[in-house]
TIPADO-412708 format. One record per residue (C-alpha): residue number from 0; residue in one letter; z, y, x. Coordinates in steps of 0.02 Angstrom, whole numbers. Layout:
<recs>
 num residu     zz     yy     xx
 NUM      A      Z      Y      X
...
</recs>
This chain:
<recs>
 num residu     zz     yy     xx
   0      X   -712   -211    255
   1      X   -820   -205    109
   2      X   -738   -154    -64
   3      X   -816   -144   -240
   4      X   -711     11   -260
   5      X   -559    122   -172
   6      X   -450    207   -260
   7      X   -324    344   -163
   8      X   -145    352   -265
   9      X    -50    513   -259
  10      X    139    559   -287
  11      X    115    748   -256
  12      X    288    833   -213
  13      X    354    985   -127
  14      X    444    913     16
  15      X    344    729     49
  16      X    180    684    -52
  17      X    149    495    -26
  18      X     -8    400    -60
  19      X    -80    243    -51
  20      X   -236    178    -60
  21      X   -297      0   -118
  22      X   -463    -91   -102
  23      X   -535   -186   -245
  24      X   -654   -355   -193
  25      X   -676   -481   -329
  26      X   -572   -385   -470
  27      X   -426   -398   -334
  28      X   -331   -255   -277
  29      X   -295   -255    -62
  30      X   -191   -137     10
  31      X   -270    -26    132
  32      X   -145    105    188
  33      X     11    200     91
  34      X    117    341    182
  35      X    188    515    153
  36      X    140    693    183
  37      X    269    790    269
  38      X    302    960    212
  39      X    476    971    283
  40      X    412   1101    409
  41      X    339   1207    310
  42      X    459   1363    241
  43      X    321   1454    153
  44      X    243   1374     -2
  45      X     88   1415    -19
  46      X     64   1346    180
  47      X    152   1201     94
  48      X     -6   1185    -26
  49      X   -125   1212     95
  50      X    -83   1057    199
  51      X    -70    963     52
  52      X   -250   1019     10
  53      X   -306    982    190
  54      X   -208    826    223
  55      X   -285    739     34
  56      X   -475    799     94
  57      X   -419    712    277
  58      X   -372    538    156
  59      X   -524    552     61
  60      X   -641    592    211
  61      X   -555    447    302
  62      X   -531    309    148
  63      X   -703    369     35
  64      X   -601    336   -112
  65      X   -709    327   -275
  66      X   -548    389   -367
  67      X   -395    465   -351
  68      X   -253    433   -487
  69      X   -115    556   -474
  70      X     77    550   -528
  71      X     95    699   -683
  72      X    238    787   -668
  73      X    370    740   -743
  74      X    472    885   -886
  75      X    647    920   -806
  76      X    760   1060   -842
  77      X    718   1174   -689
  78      X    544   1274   -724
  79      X    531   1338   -528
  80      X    544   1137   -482
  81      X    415   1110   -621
  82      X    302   1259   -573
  83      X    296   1208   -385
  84      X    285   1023   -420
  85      X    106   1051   -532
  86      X     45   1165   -387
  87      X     59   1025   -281
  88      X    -16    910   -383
  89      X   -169   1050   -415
  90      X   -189   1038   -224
  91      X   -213    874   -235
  92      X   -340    883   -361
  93      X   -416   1027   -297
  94      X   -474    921   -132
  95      X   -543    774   -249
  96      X   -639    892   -351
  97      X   -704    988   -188
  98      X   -775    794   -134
  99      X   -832    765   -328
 100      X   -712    611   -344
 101      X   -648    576   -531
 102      X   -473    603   -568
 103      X   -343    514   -687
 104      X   -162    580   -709
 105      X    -15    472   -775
 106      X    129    490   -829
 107      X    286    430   -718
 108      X    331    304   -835
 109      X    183    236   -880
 110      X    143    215   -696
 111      X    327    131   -682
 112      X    276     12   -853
 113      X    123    -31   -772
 114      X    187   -110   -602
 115      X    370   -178   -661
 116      X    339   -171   -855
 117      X    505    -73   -867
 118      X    466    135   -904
 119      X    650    166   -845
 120      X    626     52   -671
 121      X    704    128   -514
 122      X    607    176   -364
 123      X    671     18   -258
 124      X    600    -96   -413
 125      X    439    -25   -401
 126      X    429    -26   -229
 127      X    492   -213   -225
 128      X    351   -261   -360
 129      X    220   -178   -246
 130      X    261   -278   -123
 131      X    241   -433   -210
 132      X    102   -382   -292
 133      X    -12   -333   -146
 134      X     91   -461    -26
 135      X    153   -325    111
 136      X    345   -315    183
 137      X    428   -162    197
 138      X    456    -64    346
 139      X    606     15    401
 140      X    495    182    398
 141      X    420    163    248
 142      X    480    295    109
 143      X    472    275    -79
 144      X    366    422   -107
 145      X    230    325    -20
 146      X    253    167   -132
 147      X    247    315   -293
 148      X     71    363   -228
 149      X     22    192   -204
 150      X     89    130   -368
 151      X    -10    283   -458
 152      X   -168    189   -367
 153      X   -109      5   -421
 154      X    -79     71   -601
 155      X   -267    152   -610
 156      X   -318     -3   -578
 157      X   -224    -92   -709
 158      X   -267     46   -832
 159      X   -470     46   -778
 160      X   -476   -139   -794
 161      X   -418   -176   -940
 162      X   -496   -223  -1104
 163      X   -553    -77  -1190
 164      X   -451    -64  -1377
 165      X   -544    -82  -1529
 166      X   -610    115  -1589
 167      X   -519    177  -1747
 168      X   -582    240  -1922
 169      X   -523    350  -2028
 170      X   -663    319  -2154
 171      X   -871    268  -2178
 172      X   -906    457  -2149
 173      X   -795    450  -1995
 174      X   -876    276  -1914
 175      X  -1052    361  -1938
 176      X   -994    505  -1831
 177      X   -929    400  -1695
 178      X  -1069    269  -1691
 179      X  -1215    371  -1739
 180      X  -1348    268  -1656
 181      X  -1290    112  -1757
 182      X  -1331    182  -1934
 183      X  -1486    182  -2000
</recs>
Protein backbone atom coordinates (compact mmCIF):
# COMPACT_ATOMS: atom_id res chain seq x y z
CA UNK A 1 0.00 0.00 0.00
CA UNK A 2 0.94 3.41 -0.88
CA UNK A 3 1.23 6.04 2.07
CA UNK A 4 2.00 9.81 1.94
CA UNK A 5 4.04 9.17 5.03
CA UNK A 6 4.90 6.31 7.92
CA UNK A 7 5.62 7.10 11.03
CA UNK A 8 7.17 4.17 13.58
CA UNK A 9 5.92 4.98 17.43
CA UNK A 10 8.14 3.89 20.23
CA UNK A 11 7.53 3.14 24.03
CA UNK A 12 11.20 2.25 24.81
CA UNK A 13 11.42 0.17 28.16
CA UNK A 14 13.72 -2.23 29.87
CA UNK A 15 11.71 -5.32 29.97
CA UNK A 16 9.09 -4.86 26.65
CA UNK A 17 9.53 -1.84 24.14
CA UNK A 18 6.28 -1.68 22.03
CA UNK A 19 5.76 0.15 18.82
CA UNK A 20 3.43 0.81 16.35
CA UNK A 21 3.45 2.09 13.23
CA UNK A 22 0.63 3.99 11.23
CA UNK A 23 0.25 4.92 7.56
CA UNK A 24 -0.96 8.31 6.55
CA UNK A 25 -3.14 8.45 2.90
CA UNK A 26 -5.31 11.47 2.48
CA UNK A 27 -4.38 13.26 5.92
CA UNK A 28 -5.72 9.84 7.47
CA UNK A 29 -3.82 7.82 9.80
CA UNK A 30 -4.09 3.55 9.00
CA UNK A 31 -2.70 1.25 11.22
CA UNK A 32 -0.03 -0.83 9.85
CA UNK A 33 1.42 -2.98 12.64
CA UNK A 34 1.94 -2.32 16.67
CA UNK A 35 3.72 -5.05 18.97
CA UNK A 36 6.38 -5.35 21.66
CA UNK A 37 10.04 -6.06 21.96
CA UNK A 38 10.84 -8.72 24.35
CA UNK A 39 13.70 -8.25 26.55
CA UNK A 40 12.56 -10.69 29.20
CA UNK A 41 15.47 -13.00 28.20
CA UNK A 42 17.98 -10.93 28.37
CA UNK A 43 19.91 -10.76 32.07
CA UNK A 44 22.65 -8.47 30.92
CA UNK A 45 21.77 -4.88 29.99
CA UNK A 46 23.71 -3.70 27.71
CA UNK A 47 22.67 -7.14 25.47
CA UNK A 48 19.28 -5.71 26.50
CA UNK A 49 20.21 -2.43 24.41
CA UNK A 50 21.64 -4.06 21.76
CA UNK A 51 18.48 -5.91 20.65
CA UNK A 52 16.62 -2.97 21.16
CA UNK A 53 19.06 -1.21 18.72
CA UNK A 54 18.82 -4.17 16.28
CA UNK A 55 15.19 -5.02 16.62
CA UNK A 56 14.17 -0.78 15.89
CA UNK A 57 16.76 -0.90 12.63
CA UNK A 58 14.75 -4.47 11.75
CA UNK A 59 11.16 -2.04 12.09
CA UNK A 60 12.58 0.64 10.17
CA UNK A 61 14.26 -1.58 7.44
CA UNK A 62 10.93 -3.47 7.27
CA UNK A 63 8.17 -0.37 7.68
CA UNK A 64 10.59 2.67 5.89
CA UNK A 65 9.18 4.91 8.37
CA UNK A 66 9.84 8.66 7.51
CA UNK A 67 9.71 9.27 11.36
CA UNK A 68 9.92 7.86 14.48
CA UNK A 69 8.22 9.63 17.60
CA UNK A 70 9.42 8.23 20.84
CA UNK A 71 7.80 8.10 24.48
CA UNK A 72 10.39 10.55 26.92
CA UNK A 73 10.91 9.19 29.95
CA UNK A 74 9.00 9.90 32.39
CA UNK A 75 10.86 11.63 36.18
CA UNK A 76 10.16 8.95 38.95
CA UNK A 77 11.86 8.60 42.18
CA UNK A 78 14.30 5.70 41.29
CA UNK A 79 17.49 7.18 39.24
CA UNK A 80 18.79 3.40 38.20
CA UNK A 81 14.99 2.94 36.64
CA UNK A 82 15.49 6.41 35.09
CA UNK A 83 19.11 5.83 33.92
CA UNK A 84 18.25 2.45 32.20
CA UNK A 85 14.92 3.62 30.88
CA UNK A 86 16.81 6.77 28.70
CA UNK A 87 19.39 4.12 27.54
CA UNK A 88 16.73 2.39 26.05
CA UNK A 89 15.18 5.05 24.56
CA UNK A 90 18.95 6.23 23.14
CA UNK A 91 18.91 2.79 21.45
CA UNK A 92 16.06 3.54 19.90
CA UNK A 93 17.20 6.68 18.58
CA UNK A 94 20.45 5.58 17.91
CA UNK A 95 18.97 3.08 15.03
CA UNK A 96 16.79 6.06 13.52
CA UNK A 97 19.69 8.29 13.38
CA UNK A 98 22.00 5.37 11.90
CA UNK A 99 18.98 5.26 8.87
CA UNK A 100 18.86 9.34 8.94
CA UNK A 101 15.08 9.29 10.00
CA UNK A 102 13.91 12.51 12.09
CA UNK A 103 13.06 12.09 15.59
CA UNK A 104 10.38 13.76 17.95
CA UNK A 105 10.19 12.91 21.73
CA UNK A 106 7.04 13.51 23.94
CA UNK A 107 6.25 13.62 26.93
CA UNK A 108 3.95 10.71 28.49
CA UNK A 109 1.27 12.95 29.12
CA UNK A 110 1.16 14.88 26.32
CA UNK A 111 1.09 11.69 24.27
CA UNK A 112 -1.88 10.51 26.75
CA UNK A 113 -3.69 14.34 26.11
CA UNK A 114 -3.28 13.85 22.61
CA UNK A 115 -5.23 10.45 22.02
CA UNK A 116 -7.90 10.62 25.08
CA UNK A 117 -7.56 14.44 25.88
CA UNK A 118 -7.05 13.42 29.55
CA UNK A 119 -2.91 13.85 30.66
CA UNK A 120 -3.77 11.52 33.70
CA UNK A 121 -5.66 8.67 31.29
CA UNK A 122 -4.83 5.05 32.18
CA UNK A 123 -3.19 2.68 29.87
CA UNK A 124 -6.58 0.68 29.11
CA UNK A 125 -8.14 4.32 28.06
CA UNK A 126 -5.58 4.91 25.70
CA UNK A 127 -5.52 1.71 24.39
CA UNK A 128 -9.45 1.72 24.07
CA UNK A 129 -9.24 5.24 22.16
CA UNK A 130 -6.69 3.70 19.73
CA UNK A 131 -8.83 1.36 18.91
CA UNK A 132 -11.54 3.52 17.99
CA UNK A 133 -9.54 5.78 16.49
CA UNK A 134 -7.73 3.60 13.90
CA UNK A 135 -10.87 1.00 13.97
CA UNK A 136 -8.83 -2.29 15.13
CA UNK A 137 -10.12 -4.84 18.08
CA UNK A 138 -7.96 -5.98 20.56
CA UNK A 139 -6.35 -9.21 20.79
CA UNK A 140 -6.06 -11.36 23.62
CA UNK A 141 -2.11 -11.04 22.93
CA UNK A 142 -1.91 -7.70 22.49
CA UNK A 143 0.06 -5.78 25.42
CA UNK A 144 -0.28 -2.11 26.36
CA UNK A 145 3.25 -1.30 25.78
CA UNK A 146 2.54 -1.87 22.14
CA UNK A 147 -0.58 0.47 22.11
CA UNK A 148 2.18 3.20 24.16
CA UNK A 149 4.44 2.92 21.02
CA UNK A 150 1.68 3.19 18.75
CA UNK A 151 0.00 6.03 20.54
CA UNK A 152 3.56 7.97 20.54
CA UNK A 153 3.08 7.43 16.50
CA UNK A 154 -0.79 8.55 16.52
CA UNK A 155 0.18 11.61 18.71
CA UNK A 156 3.14 12.72 16.10
CA UNK A 157 0.67 12.81 13.85
CA UNK A 158 -1.71 14.94 15.69
CA UNK A 159 1.16 17.17 16.78
CA UNK A 160 2.75 17.41 12.90
CA UNK A 161 -0.61 18.20 11.53
CA UNK A 162 -1.78 20.69 13.22
CA UNK A 163 -2.06 24.37 12.61
CA UNK A 164 1.07 25.99 13.25
CA UNK A 165 0.49 28.86 16.35
CA UNK A 166 0.87 32.34 15.61
CA UNK A 167 5.00 33.40 16.30
CA UNK A 168 5.42 35.68 19.40
CA UNK A 169 7.05 39.22 19.91
CA UNK A 170 8.61 40.59 22.45
CA UNK A 171 9.11 43.88 20.62
CA UNK A 172 9.78 45.73 16.79
CA UNK A 173 13.54 44.94 17.37
CA UNK A 174 12.56 41.38 18.23
CA UNK A 175 10.00 40.78 15.01
CA UNK A 176 12.94 42.09 12.74
CA UNK A 177 15.14 39.36 14.11
CA UNK A 178 12.72 36.66 13.56
CA UNK A 179 11.40 37.75 10.14
CA UNK A 180 14.40 39.30 8.67
CA UNK A 181 13.55 38.80 5.05
CA UNK A 182 10.21 40.73 5.57
CA UNK A 183 11.80 44.15 6.55
CA UNK A 184 13.00 46.35 4.28
Amino acid sequence: MDYDRIILGIDPGTTVTGYGVIGIREKKPELISLGVIELKGYRDHYLKLKHIFERTLGLIDEYKPDELAIEAPFYGKNVQSMLKLGRAQGASIAAALHRSIPISEYAPRKIKMSITGVGAASKEQVAAMLMNILKFTKKEDIILDATDGLAAALCHFYQSNSPVSEKSYNSWKDFMRKNPGRVK
